[in-house]
PDB file of N, H, CA, C and O in Angstrom:
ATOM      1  N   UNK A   1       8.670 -21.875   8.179  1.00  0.00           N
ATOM      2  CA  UNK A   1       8.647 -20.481   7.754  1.00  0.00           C
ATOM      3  C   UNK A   1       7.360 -20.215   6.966  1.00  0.00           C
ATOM      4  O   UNK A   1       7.188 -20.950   5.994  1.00  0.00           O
ATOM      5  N   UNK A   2       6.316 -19.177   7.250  1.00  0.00           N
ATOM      6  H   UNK A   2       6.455 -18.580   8.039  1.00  0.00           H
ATOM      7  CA  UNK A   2       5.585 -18.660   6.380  1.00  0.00           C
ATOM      8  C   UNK A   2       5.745 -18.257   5.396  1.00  0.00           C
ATOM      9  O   UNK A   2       6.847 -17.736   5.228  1.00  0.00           O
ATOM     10  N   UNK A   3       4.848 -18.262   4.301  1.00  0.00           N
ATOM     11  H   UNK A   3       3.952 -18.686   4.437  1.00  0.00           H
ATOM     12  CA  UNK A   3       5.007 -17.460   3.019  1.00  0.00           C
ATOM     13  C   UNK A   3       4.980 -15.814   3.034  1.00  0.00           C
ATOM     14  O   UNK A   3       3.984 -15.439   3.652  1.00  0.00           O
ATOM     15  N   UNK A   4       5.332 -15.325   2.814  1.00  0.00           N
ATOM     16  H   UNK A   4       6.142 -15.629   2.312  1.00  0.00           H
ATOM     17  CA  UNK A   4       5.268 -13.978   2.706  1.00  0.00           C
ATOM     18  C   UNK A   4       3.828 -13.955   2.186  1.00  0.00           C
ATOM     19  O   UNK A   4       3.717 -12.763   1.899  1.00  0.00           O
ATOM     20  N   UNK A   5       2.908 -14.404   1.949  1.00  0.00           N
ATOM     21  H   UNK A   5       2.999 -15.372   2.182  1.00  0.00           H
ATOM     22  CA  UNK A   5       1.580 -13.775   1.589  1.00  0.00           C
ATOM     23  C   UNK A   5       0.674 -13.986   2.288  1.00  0.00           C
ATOM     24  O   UNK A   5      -0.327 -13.272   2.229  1.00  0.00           O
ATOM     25  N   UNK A   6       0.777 -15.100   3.205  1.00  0.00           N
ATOM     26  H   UNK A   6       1.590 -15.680   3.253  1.00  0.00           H
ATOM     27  CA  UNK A   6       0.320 -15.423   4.486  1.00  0.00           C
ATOM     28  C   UNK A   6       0.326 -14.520   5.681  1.00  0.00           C
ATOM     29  O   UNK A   6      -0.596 -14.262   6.456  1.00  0.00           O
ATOM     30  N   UNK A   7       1.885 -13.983   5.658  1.00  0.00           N
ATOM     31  H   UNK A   7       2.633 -14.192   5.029  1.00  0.00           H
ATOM     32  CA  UNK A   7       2.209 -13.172   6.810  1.00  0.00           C
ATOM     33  C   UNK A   7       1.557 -11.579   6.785  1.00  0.00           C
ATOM     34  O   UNK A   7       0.927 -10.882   7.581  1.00  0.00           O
ATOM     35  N   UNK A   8       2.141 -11.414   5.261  1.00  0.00           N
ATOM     36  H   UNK A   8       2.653 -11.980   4.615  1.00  0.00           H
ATOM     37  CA  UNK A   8       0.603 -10.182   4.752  1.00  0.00           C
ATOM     38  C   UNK A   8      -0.410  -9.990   5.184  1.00  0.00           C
ATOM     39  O   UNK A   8      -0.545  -9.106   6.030  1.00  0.00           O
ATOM     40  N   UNK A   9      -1.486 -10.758   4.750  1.00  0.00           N
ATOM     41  H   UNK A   9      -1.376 -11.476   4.063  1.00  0.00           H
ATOM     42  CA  UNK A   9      -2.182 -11.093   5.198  1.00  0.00           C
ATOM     43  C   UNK A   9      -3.030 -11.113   6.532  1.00  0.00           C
ATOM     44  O   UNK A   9      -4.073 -10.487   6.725  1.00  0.00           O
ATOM     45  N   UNK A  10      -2.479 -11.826   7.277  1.00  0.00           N
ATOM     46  H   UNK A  10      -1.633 -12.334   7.120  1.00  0.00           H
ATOM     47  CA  UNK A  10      -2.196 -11.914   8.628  1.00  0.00           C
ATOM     48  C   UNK A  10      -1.940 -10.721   9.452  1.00  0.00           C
ATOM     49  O   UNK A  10      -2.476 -10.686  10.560  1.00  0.00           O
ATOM     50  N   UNK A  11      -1.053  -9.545   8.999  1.00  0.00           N
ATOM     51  H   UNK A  11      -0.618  -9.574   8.099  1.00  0.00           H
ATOM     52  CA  UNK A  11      -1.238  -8.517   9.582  1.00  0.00           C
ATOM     53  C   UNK A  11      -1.952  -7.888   8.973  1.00  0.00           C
ATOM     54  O   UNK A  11      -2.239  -7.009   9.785  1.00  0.00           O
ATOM     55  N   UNK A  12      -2.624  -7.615   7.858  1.00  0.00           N
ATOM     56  H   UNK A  12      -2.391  -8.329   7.198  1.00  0.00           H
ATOM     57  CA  UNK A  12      -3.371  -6.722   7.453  1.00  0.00           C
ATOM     58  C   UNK A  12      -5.237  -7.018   8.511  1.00  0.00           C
ATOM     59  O   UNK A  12      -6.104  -6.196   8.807  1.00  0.00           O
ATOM     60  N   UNK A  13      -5.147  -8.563   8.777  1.00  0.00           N
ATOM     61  H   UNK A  13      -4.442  -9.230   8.537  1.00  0.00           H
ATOM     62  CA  UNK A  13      -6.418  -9.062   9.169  1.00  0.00           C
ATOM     63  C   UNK A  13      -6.660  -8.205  10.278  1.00  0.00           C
ATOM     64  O   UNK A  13      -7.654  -7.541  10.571  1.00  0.00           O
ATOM     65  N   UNK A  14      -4.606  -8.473  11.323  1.00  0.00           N
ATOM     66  H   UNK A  14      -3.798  -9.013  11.085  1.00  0.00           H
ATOM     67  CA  UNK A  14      -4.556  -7.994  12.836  1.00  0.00           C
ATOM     68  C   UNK A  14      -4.600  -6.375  12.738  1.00  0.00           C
ATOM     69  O   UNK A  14      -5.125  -5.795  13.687  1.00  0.00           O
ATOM     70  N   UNK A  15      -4.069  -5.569  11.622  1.00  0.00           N
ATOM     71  H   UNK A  15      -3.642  -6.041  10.850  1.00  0.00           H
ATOM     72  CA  UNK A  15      -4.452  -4.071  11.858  1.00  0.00           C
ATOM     73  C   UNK A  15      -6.092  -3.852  11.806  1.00  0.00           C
ATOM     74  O   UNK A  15      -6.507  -2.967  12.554  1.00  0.00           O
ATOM     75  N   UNK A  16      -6.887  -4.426  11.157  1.00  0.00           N
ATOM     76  H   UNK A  16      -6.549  -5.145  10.550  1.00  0.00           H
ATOM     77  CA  UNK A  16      -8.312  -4.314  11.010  1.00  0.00           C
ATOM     78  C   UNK A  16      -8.864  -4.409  12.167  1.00  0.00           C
ATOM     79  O   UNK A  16      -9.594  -3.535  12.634  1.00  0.00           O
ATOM     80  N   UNK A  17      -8.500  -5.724  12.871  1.00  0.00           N
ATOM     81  H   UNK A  17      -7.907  -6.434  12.492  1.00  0.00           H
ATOM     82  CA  UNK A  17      -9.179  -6.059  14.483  1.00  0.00           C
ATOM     83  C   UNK A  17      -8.393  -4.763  15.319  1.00  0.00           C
ATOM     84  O   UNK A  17      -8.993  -4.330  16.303  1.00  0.00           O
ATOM     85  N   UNK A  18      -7.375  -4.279  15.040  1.00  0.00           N
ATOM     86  H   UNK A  18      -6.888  -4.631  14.240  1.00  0.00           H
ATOM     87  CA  UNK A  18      -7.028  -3.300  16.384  1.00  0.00           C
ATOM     88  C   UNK A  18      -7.643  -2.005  15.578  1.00  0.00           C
ATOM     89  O   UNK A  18      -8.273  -1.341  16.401  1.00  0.00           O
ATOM     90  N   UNK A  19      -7.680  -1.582  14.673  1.00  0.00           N
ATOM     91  H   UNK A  19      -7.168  -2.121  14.004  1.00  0.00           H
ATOM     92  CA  UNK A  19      -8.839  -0.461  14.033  1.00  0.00           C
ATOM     93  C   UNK A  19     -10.579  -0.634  14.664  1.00  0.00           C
ATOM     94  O   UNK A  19     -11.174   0.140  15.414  1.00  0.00           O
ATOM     95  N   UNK A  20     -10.938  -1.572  14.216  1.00  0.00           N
ATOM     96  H   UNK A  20     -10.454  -2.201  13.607  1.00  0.00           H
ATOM     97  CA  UNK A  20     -12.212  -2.015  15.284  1.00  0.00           C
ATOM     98  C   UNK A  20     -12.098  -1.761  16.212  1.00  0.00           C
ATOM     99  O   UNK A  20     -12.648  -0.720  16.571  1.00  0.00           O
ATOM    100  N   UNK A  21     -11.367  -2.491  17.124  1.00  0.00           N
ATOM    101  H   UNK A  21     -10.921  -3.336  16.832  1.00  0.00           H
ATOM    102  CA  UNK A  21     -11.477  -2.157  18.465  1.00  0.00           C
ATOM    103  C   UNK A  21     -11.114  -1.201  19.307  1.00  0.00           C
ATOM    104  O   UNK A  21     -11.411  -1.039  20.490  1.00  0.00           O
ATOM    105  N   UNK A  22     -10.355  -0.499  18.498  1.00  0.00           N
ATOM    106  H   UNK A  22     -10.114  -0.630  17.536  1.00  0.00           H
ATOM    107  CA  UNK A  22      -9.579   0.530  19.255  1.00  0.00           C
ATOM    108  C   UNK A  22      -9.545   2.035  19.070  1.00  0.00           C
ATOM    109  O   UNK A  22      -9.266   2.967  19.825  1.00  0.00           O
ATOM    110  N   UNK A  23      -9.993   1.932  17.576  1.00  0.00           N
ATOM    111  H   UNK A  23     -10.219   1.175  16.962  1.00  0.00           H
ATOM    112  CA  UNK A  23     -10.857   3.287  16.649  1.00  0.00           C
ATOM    113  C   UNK A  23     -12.311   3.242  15.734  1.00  0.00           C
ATOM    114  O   UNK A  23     -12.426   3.728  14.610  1.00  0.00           O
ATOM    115  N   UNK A  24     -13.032   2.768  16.247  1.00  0.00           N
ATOM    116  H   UNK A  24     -12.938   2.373  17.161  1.00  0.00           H
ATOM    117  CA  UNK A  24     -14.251   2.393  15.285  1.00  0.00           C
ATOM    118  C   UNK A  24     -14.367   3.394  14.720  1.00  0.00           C
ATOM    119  O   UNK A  24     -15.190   3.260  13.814  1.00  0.00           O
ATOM    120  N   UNK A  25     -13.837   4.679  14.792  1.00  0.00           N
ATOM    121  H   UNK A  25     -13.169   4.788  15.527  1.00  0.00           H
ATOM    122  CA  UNK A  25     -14.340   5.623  13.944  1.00  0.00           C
ATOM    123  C   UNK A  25     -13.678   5.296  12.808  1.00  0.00           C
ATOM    124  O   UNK A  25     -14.212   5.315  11.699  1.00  0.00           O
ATOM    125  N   UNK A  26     -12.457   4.973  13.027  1.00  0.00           N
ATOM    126  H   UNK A  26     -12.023   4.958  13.928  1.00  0.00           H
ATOM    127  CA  UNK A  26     -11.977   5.087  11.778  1.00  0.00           C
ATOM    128  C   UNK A  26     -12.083   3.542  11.140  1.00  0.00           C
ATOM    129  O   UNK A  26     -12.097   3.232   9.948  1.00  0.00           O
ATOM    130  N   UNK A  27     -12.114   3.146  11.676  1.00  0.00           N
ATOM    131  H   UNK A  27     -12.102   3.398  12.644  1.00  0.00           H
ATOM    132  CA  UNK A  27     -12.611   1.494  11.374  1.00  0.00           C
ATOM    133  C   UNK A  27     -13.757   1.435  10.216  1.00  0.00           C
ATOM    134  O   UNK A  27     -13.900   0.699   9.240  1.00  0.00           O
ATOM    135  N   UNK A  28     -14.797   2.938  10.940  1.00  0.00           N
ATOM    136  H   UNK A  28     -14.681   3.536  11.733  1.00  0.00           H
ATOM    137  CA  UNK A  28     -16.277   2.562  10.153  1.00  0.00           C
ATOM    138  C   UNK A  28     -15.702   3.784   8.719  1.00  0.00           C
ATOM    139  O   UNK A  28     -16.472   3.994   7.782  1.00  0.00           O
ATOM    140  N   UNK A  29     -14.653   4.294   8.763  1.00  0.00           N
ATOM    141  H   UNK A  29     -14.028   4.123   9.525  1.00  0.00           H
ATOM    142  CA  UNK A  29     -14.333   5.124   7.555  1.00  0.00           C
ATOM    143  C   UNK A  29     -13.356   4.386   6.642  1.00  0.00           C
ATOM    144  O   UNK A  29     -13.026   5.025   5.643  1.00  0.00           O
ATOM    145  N   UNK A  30     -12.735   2.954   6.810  1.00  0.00           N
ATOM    146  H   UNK A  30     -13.003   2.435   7.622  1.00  0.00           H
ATOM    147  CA  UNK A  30     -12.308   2.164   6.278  1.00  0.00           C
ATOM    148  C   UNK A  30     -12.954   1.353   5.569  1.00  0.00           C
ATOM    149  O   UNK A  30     -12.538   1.042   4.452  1.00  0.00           O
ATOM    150  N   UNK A  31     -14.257   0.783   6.153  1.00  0.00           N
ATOM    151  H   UNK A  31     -14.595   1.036   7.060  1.00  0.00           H
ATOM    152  CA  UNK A  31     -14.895   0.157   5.642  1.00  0.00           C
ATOM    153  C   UNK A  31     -16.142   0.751   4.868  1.00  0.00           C
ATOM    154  O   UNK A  31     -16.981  -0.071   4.498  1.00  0.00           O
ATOM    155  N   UNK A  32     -16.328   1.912   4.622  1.00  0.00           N
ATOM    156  H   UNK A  32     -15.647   2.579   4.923  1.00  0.00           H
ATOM    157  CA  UNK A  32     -16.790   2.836   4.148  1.00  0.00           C
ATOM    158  C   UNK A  32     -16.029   2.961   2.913  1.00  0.00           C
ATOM    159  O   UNK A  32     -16.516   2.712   1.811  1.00  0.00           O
ATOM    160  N   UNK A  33     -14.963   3.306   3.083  1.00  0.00           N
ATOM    161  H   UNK A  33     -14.568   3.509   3.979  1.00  0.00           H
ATOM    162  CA  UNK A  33     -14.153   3.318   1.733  1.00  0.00           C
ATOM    163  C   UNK A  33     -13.850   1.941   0.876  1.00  0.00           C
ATOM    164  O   UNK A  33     -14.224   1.711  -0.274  1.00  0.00           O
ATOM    165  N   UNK A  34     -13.147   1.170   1.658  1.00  0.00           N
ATOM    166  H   UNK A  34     -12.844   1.357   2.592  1.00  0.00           H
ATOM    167  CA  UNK A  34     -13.764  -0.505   0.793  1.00  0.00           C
ATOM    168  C   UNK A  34     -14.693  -0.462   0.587  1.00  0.00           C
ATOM    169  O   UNK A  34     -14.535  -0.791  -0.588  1.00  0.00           O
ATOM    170  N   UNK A  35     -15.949  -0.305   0.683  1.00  0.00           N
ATOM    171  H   UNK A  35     -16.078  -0.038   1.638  1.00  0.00           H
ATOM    172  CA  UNK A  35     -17.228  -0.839   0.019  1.00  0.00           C
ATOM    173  C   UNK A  35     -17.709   0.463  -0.928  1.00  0.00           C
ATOM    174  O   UNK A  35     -18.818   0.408  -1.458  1.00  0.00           O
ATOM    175  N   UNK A  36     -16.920   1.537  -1.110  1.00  0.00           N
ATOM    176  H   UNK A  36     -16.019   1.581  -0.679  1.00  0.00           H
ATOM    177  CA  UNK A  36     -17.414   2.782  -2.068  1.00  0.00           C
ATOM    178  C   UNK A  36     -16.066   1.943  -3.185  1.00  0.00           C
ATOM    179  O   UNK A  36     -16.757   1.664  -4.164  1.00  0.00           O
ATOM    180  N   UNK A  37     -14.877   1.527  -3.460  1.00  0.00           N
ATOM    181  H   UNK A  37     -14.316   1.754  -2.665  1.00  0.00           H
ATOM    182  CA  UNK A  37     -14.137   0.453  -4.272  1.00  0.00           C
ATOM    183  C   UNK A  37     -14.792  -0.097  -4.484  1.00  0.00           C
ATOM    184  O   UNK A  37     -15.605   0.604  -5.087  1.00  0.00           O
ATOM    185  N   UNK A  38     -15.202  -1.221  -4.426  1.00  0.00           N
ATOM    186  H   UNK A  38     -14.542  -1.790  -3.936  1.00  0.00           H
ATOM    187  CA  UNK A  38     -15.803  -2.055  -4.271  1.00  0.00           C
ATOM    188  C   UNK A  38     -17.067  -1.965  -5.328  1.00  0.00           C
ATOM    189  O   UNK A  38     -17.194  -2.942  -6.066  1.00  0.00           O
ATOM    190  N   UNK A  39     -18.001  -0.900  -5.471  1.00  0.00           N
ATOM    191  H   UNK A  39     -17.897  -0.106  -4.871  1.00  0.00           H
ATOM    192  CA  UNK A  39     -19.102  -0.590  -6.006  1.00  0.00           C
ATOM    193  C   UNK A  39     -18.774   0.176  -7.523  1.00  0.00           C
ATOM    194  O   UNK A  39     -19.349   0.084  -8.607  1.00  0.00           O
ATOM    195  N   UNK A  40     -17.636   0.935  -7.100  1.00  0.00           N
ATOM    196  H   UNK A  40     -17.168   1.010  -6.219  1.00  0.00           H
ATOM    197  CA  UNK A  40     -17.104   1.421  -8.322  1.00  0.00           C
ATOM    198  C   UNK A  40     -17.591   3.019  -8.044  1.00  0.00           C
ATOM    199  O   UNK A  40     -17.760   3.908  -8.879  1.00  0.00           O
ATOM    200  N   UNK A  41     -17.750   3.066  -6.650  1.00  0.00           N
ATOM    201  H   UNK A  41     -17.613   2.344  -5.971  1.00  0.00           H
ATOM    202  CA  UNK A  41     -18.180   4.923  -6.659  1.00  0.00           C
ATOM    203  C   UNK A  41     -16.782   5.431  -6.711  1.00  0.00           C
ATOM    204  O   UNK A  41     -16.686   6.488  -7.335  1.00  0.00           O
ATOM    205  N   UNK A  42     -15.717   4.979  -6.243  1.00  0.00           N
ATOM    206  H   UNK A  42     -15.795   4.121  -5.736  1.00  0.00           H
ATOM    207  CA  UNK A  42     -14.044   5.552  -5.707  1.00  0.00           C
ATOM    208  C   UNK A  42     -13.425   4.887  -6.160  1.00  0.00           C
ATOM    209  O   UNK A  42     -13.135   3.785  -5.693  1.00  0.00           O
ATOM    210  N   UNK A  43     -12.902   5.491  -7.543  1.00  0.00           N
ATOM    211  H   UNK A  43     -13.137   6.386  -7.923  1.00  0.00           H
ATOM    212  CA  UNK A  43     -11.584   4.729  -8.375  1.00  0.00           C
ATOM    213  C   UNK A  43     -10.554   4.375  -6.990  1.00  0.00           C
ATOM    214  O   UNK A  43     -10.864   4.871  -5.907  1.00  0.00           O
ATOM    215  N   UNK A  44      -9.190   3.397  -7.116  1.00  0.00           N
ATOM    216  H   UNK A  44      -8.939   2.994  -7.996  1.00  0.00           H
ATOM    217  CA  UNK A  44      -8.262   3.020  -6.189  1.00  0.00           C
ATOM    218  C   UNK A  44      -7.002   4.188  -7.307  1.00  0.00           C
ATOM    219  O   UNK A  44      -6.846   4.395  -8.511  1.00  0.00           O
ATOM    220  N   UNK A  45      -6.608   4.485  -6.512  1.00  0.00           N
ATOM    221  H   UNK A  45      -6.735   4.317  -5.534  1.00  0.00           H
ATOM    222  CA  UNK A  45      -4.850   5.581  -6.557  1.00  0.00           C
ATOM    223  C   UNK A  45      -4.021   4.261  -6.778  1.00  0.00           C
ATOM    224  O   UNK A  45      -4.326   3.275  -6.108  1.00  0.00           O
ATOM    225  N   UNK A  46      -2.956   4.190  -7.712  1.00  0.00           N
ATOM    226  H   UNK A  46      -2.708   4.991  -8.257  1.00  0.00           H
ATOM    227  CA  UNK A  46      -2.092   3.631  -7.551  1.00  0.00           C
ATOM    228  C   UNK A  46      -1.056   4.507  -7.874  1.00  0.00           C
ATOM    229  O   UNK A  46       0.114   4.138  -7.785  1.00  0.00           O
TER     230      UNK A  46
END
């Protein structure tokens, strides 16, 4: 049995590859937004 943080994980990796491949638009507005986090331009919502 996997860990539950593994399996997380794991699909979060597999929604990214089917965003790439299957919507780069929005793929390139995902990763657009991680890297504006990331820098500290776009506080995260919790």
């Amino acid at each position: 049995m996997q860990d539950i943080n593994t399996t997380i994980t794991q699909n979060f990796q597999d929604n990214i590859a089917y965003f790439e491949k299957e919507h780069p638009k929005v793929f390139e507005q995902l990763a657009a937004l991680d890297n504006a986090i990331e820098k500290g331009y776009y506080q995260r919502k919790v």
